[in-house]
C-alpha positions in Angstrom: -21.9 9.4 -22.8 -20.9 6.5 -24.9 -20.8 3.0 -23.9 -17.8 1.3 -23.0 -16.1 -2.2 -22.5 -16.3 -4.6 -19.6 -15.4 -7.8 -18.8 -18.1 -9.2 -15.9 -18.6 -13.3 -15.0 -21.2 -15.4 -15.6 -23.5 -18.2 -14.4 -21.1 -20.4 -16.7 -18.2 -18.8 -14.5 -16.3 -18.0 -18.2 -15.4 -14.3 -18.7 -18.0 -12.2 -20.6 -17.4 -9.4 -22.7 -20.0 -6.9 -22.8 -20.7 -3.1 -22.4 -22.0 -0.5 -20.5 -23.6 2.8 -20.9 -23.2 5.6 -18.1 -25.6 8.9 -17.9 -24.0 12.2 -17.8 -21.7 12.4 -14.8 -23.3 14.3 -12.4 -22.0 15.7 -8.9 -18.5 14.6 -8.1 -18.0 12.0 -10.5 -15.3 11.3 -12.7 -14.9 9.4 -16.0 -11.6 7.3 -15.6 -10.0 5.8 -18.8 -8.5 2.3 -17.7 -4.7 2.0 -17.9 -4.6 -1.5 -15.3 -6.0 -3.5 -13.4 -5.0 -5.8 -10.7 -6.5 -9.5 -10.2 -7.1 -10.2 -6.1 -8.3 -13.4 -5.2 -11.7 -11.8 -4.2 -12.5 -11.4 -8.1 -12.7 -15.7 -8.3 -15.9 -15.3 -5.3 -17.5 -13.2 -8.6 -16.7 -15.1 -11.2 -20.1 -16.8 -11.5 -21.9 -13.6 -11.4 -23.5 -11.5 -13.7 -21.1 -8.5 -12.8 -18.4 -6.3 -14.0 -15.0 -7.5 -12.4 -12.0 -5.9 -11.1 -11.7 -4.0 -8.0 -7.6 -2.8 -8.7 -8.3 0.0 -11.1 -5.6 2.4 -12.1 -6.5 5.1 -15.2 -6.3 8.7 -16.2 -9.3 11.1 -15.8 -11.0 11.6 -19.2 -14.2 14.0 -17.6 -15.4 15.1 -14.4 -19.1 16.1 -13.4 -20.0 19.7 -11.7 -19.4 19.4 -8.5 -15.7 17.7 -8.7 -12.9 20.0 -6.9 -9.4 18.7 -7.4 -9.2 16.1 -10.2 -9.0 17.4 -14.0 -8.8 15.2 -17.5 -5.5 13.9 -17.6 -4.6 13.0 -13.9 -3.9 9.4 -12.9 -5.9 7.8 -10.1 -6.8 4.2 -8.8 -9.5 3.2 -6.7 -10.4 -0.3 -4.8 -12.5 -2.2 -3.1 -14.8 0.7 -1.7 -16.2 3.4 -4.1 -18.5 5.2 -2.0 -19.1 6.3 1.8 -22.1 7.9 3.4 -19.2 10.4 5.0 -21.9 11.4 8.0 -22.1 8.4 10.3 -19.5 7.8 13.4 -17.4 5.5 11.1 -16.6 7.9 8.0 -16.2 11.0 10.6 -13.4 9.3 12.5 -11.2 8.3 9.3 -12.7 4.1 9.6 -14.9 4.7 6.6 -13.9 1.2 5.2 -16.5 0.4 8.2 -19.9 2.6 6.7 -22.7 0.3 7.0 -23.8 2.2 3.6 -20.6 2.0 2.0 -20.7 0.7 -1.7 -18.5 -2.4 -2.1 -17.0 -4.6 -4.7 -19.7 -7.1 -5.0 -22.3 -5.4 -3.6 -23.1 -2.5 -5.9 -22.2 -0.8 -8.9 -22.5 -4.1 -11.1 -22.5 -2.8 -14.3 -18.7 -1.9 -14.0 -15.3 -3.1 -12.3 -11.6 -2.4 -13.4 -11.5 -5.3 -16.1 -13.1 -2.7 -18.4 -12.0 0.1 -20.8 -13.4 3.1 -18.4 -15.1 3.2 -15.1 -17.3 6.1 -13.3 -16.4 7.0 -9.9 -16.9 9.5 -7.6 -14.0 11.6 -7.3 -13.8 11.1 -3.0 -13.2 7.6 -3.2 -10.4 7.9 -6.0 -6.6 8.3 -5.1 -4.1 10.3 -7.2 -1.3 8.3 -8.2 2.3 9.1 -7.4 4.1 10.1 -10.6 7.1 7.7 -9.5 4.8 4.7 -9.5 4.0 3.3 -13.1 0.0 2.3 -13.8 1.0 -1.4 -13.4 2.8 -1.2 -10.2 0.2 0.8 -8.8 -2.9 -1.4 -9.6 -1.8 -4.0 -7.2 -1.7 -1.6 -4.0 -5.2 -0.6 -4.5 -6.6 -3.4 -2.9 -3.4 -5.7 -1.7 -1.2 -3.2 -0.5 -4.2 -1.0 1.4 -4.9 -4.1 3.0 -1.5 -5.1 3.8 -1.1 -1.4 4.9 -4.0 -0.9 7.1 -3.1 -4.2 9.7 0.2 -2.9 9.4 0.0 0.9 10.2 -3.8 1.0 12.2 -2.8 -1.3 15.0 0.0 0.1 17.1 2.8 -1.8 14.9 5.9 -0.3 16.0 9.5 -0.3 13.9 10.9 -2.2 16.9 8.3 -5.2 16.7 9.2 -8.7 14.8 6.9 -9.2 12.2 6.2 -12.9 11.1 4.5 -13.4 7.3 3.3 -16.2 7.0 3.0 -17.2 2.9 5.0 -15.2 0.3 2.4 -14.5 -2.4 0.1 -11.7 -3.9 -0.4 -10.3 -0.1 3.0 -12.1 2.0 5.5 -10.4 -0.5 3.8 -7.0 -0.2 3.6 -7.4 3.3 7.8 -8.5 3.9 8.0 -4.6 1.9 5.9 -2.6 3.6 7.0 -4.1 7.4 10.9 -3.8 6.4 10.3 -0.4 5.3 9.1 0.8 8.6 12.2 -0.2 10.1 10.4 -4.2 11.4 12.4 -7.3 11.5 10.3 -9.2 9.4 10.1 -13.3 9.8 8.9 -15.2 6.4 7.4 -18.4 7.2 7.3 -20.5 4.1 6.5 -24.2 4.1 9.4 -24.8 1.4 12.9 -22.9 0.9 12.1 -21.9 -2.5 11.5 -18.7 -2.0 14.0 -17.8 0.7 16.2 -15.6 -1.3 13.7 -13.6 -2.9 12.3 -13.1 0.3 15.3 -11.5 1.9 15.9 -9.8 -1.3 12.5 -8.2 -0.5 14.1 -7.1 2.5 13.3 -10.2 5.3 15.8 -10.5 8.2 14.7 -14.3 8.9 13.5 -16.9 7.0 11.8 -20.2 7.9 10.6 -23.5 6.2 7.8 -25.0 8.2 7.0 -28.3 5.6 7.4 -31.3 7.7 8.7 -29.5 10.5 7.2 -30.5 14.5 9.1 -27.7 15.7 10.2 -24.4 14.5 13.6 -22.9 15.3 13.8 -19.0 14.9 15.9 -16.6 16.9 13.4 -14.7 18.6 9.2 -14.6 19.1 7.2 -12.9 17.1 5.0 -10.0 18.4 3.0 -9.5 15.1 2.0 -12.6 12.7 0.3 -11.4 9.2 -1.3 -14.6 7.7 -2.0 -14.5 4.1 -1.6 -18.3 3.0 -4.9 -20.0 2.1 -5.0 -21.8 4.6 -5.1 -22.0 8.6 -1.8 -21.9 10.3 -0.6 -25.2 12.0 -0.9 -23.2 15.7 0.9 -26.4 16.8 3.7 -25.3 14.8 3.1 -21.4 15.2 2.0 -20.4 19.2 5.8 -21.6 20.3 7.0 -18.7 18.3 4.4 -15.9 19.3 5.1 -13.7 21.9 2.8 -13.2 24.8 0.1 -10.6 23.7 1.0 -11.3 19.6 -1.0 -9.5 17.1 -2.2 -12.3 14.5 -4.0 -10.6 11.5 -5.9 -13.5 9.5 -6.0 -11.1 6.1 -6.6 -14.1 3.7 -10.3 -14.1 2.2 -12.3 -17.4 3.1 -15.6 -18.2 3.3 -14.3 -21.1 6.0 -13.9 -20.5 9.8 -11.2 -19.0 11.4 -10.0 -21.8 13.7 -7.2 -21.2 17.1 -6.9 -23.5 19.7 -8.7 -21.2 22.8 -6.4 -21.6 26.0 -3.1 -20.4 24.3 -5.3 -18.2 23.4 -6.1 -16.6 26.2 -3.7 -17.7 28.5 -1.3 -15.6 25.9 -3.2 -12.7 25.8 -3.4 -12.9 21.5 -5.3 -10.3 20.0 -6.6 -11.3 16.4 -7.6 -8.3 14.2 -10.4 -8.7 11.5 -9.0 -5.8 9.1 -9.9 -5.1 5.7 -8.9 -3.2 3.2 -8.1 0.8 4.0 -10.0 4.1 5.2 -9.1 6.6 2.4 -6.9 8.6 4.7 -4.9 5.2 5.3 -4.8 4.5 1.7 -3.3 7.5 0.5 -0.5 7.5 3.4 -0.2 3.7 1.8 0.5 5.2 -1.7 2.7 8.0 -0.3 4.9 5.7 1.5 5.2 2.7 -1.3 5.9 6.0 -3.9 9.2 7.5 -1.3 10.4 3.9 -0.3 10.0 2.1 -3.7 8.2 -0.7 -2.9 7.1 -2.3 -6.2 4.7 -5.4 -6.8 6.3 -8.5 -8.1 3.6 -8.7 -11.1 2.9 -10.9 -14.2 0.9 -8.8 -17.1 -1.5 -10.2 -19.3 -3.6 -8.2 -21.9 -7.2 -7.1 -21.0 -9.3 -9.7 -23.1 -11.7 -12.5 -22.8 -8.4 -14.9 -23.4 -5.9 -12.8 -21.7 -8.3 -12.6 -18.8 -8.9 -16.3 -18.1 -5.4 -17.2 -18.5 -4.9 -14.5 -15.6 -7.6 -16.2 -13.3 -6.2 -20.2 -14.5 -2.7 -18.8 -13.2 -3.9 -17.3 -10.0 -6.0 -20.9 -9.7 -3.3 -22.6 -10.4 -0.3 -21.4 -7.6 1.5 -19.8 -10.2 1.3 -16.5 -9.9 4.0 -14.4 -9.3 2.9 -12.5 -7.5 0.3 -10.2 -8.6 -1.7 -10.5 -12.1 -2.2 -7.5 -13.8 -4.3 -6.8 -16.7 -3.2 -4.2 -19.4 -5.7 -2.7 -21.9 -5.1 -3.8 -25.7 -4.8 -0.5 -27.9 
């Protein structure tokens, strides 16, 4: 198999160009030309290592090794943060394979390749066909943000009758205000400015509040469900008058920090706070098949799959001025 292109970090933390040569694909694998890729936040903890990036991958299947079943050259598939399961322990027999204590994980393994790259080798179980009604670019972004948005959303009990609080409209919070208004959820945006009020209830909130300078915070109803995807911890202060007693609070922001709630309320309230990552593939596959019959489409800015095009990508997600998901497009 020839080599091919990827883009990994470095000690320097600058993009690297390099390449990469697989062995013959053996068992289930599949060779998987790369068509997009999304940029997550999690790709800035690897930035300073010696590793292919990119954990959004979207492409179309150029070979497949012996054992493959289903996929042939030519069909389109993604894959995200996990690319391998042992699929015998308790966790990957029960559908929670996200949870494998062998699984193979963005960071972890599989170093010499990512989804900033020309082609990637996966194996074909941890690969998800594509709808045909969602383009390459729309669907790199729901590889990693929308499973994760769709896991705390659909694996907890979430019901179409709850209120749904988001707190931060960004690459996660505008996903999030989608997938909870499509399930029939009144969905609360919390946002510390108004800026982005009317794109919020374009992207189909009911409510909408400003929390910047605020003591207290007027809204029309509690909250049974609060999705934080801000950097940064809520102001509980501001946030545990509006929660409901027994709320849902799903921290889903990535931060090597602590996880900080004042403990009375806490209890007192009956909170439950979920530690959810990323999808099971069952999950992930119901995530694609429901974004692909209600139409819900990443707000994404493209830049071109290069050293350049990738930095500028990273500076702009650095920066706060992403809207809202990067997505990096091969250069022919």
């Amino acid at each position: 198999m020839p080599s091919f292109t990827v883009f990994k970090g470095s000690k320097e933390g600058k993009i690297v160009q390099s390449t990469t040569t697989k062995p013959d694909l053996f068992d289930d694998q599949v060779l998987i030309k790369v068509t997009a890729s999304g940029l997550c936040g999690t790709d800035e903890h690897y930035l300073h290592a010696d590793q292919g990036l990119g954990h959004e991958g979207v492409g179309t299947v150029e070979a497949t090794g012996p054992a493959v079943k289903s996929l042939k050259k030519g069909d389109r598939v993604g894959w995200g943060y996990i690319t391998w399961s042992c699929g015998q322990c308790s966790w990957c027999l029960t559908g929670r394979d996200q949870y494998c204590e062998q699984a193979q994980r963005y960071g972890e393994a599989n170093h010499d390749q990512g989804s900033f790259s020309s082609h990637a080798v996966w194996n074909e179980s941890h690969v998800f066909r594509v709808p045909d009604n969602i383009t390459d670019a729309e669907a790199a972004p729901l590889m990693c943000g929308g499973a994760t948005i769709w896991t705390a959303l659909h694996s907890y009990g979430i019901k179409s009758t709850d209120r749904v609080g988001v707190m931060g409209v960004g690459g996660l919070g505008h996903l999030a205000i989608q997938f909870a208004a499509k399930m029939g959820c009144e969905v609360v945006v919390l946002s510390s400015s108004d800026a982005k009020k009317e794109e919020s209830m374009k992207l189909g909130a009911s409510e909408f509040i400003a929390t910047k300078g605020k003591d207290k915070l007027e809204i029309s109803k509690k909250l049974n469900v609060l999705i934080v995807t801000t950097s940064f911890n809520p102001d509980w202060k501001q946030i545990i008058p509006i929660l409901s007693s027994q709320a849902s609070i799903f921290p889903l922001t990535v931060d090597m920090g602590d996880f900080a709630i004042p403990q009375l309320p806490l209890i007192l309230n009956g909170y439950n706070i979920y530690g959810s990552a990323v999808a099971s593939r069952p999950v992930h596959n119901s995530m694609l098949k429901f974004a692909a019959h209600h139409q819900i489409k990443p707000v994404n800015m493209e830049f071109p799959m290069t050293v350049e095009g990738i930095t500028k990508a990273m500076d702009t997600l650095r920066d706060g001025k992403m809207k809202y998901r990067g997505v990096l497009i091969p250069v022919a």
